[in-house]
N, C-alpha and C positions, 0 to 999 in steps of 0.2 A: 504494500500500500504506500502510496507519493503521501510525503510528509507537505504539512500546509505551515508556510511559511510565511511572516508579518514580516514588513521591510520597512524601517524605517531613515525617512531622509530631511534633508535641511536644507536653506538655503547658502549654506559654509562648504558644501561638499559638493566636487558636481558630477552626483552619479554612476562612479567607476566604479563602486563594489554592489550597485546596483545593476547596473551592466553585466559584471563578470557574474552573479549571481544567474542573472537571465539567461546568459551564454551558457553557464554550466546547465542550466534544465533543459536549453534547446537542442543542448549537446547528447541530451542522457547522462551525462557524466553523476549529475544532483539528480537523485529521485525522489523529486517534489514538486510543490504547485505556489505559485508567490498568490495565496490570497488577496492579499490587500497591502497597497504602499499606503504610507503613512507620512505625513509631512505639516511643521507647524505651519507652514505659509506656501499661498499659490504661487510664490517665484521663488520656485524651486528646479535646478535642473535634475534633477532625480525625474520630479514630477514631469517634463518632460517627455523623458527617457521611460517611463511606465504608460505614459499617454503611446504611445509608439507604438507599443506591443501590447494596449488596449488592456492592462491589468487594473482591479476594479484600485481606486482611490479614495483616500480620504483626507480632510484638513481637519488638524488638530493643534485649535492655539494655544492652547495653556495644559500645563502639563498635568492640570487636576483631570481631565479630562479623558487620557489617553484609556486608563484603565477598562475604564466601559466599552470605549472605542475597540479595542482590541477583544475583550470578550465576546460581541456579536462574530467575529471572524474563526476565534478557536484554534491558533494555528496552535503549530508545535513549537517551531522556534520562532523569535522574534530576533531579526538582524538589523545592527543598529549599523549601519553604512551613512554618517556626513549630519547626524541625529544630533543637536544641539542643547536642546532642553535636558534637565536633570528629570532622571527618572526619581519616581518619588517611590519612595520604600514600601508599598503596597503593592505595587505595579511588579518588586523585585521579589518580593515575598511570594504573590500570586503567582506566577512563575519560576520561580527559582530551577537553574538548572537549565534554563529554555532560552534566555535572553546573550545573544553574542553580542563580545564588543569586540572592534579592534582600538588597539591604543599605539603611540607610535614610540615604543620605548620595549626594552625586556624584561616582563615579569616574572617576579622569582617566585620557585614555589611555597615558600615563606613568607613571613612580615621582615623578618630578617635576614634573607638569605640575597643570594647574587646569582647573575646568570653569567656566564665567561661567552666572550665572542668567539670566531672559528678559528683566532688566534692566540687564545688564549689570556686575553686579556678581560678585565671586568666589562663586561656589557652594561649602559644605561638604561633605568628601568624610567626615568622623568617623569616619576609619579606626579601626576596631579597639573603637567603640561598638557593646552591644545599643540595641535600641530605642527604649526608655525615655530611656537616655541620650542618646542620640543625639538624640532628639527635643527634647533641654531645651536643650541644647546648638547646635539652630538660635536657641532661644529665647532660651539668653544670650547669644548673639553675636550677636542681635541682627540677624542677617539678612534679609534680604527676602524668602526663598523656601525652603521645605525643597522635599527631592526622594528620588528612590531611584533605585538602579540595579540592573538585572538584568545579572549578568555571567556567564560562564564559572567556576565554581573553578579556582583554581591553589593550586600551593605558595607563593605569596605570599600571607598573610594580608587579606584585604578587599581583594583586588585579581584584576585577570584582563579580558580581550576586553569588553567592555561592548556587550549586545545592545537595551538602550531603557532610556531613563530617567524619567521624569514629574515634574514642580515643583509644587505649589503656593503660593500666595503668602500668604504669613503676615499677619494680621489683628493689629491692635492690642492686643485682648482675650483673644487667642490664650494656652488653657491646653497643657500636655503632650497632654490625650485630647481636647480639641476640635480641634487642629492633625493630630494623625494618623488623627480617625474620617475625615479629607477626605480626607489623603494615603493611607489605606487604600483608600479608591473606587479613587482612579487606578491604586493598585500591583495590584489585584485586572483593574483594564483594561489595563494595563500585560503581565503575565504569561501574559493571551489574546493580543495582539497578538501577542509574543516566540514564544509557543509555536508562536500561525498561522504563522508566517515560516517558523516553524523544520522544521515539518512538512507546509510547501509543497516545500522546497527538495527 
């Protein structure tokens, strides 16, 4: 049985793990069904990119809201791809187990632990960075490798079960949007793999 999948998106993100998600089910790769995109505002390009491929929609402005919003639907996961609003701790609770994030940093699987790059050096976990940030921030410190993590939400802030993560290796000349047009590729292949796993199981 195709797993029913809630997607939600923003006007901060435009659409590429919405996209690679679509690709992965048109592909067979995901076996599942994107029920419903989700988005706090109509200029969105997510929203878009689901108009496209005619997936039903919904607008959702205030984040009290979502909860309901998502129960008429029923999915199994909930995929936060470019999702800006704080999820409120009802919504985390009610699902728990169900709701993906990616973050743009390496989570450990502790409060106190570390993740090592493919170099063996300490990997940045930039708890609590958006992406922008976060991404300057491998920059200033000067690391050898950015990465992302797709994990479970919890009530811990940027943290939770960690289902796959991807690195790539930071370049000399490396700006903010030349270092994450690359690490966009992987998170975008990154989120098919997660999902195939996820709705094999």
């Amino acid at each position: 049985m195709k797993k029913r999948l809630a997607v939600l998106v923003s006007n901060t993100g435009t659409g590429t793990n919405l996209q690679a998600i679509i690709d992965g089910i048109e592909s067979k790769k995901i076996k599942a069904t994107i029920v419903i995109v989700v988005s706090d505002t109509e200029k969105s390009l997510g929203l878009m990119r689901a108009k496209k491929y005619n997936l039903p929609i919904k607008i959702v402005p205030k984040k009290e809201g979502l909860l309901s919003a998502l129960k008429k639907y029923d999915p199994d996961f909930i995929c936060l791809a470019g999702w800006k609003q704080i999820i409120v701790d009802k919504v985390i609770s009610t699902y728990e187990s169900k709701i993906l994030n990616i973050h743009p940093g390496l989570i450990p699987d502790t409060i106190n632990g570390t993740i090592m790059n493919p170099d063996n050096t300490n990997a940045l976990w930039n708890k609590g960075k958006l992406t922008n940030t976060a991404i300057k921030n491998f920059l200033d410190q000067k690391s050898t490798y950015a990465g992302s993590s797709i994990h479970f939400l919890t009530h811990e802030f940027d943290f939770g079960p960690v289902l796959g993560m991807c690195f790539e290796k930071i370049k000399t000349r490396d700006t903010i949007d030349t270092l994450y047009a690359r690490l966009k590729i992987k998170e975008n292949q990154l989120y098919q793999n997660v999902l195939q796993k996820l709705c094999d199981e």
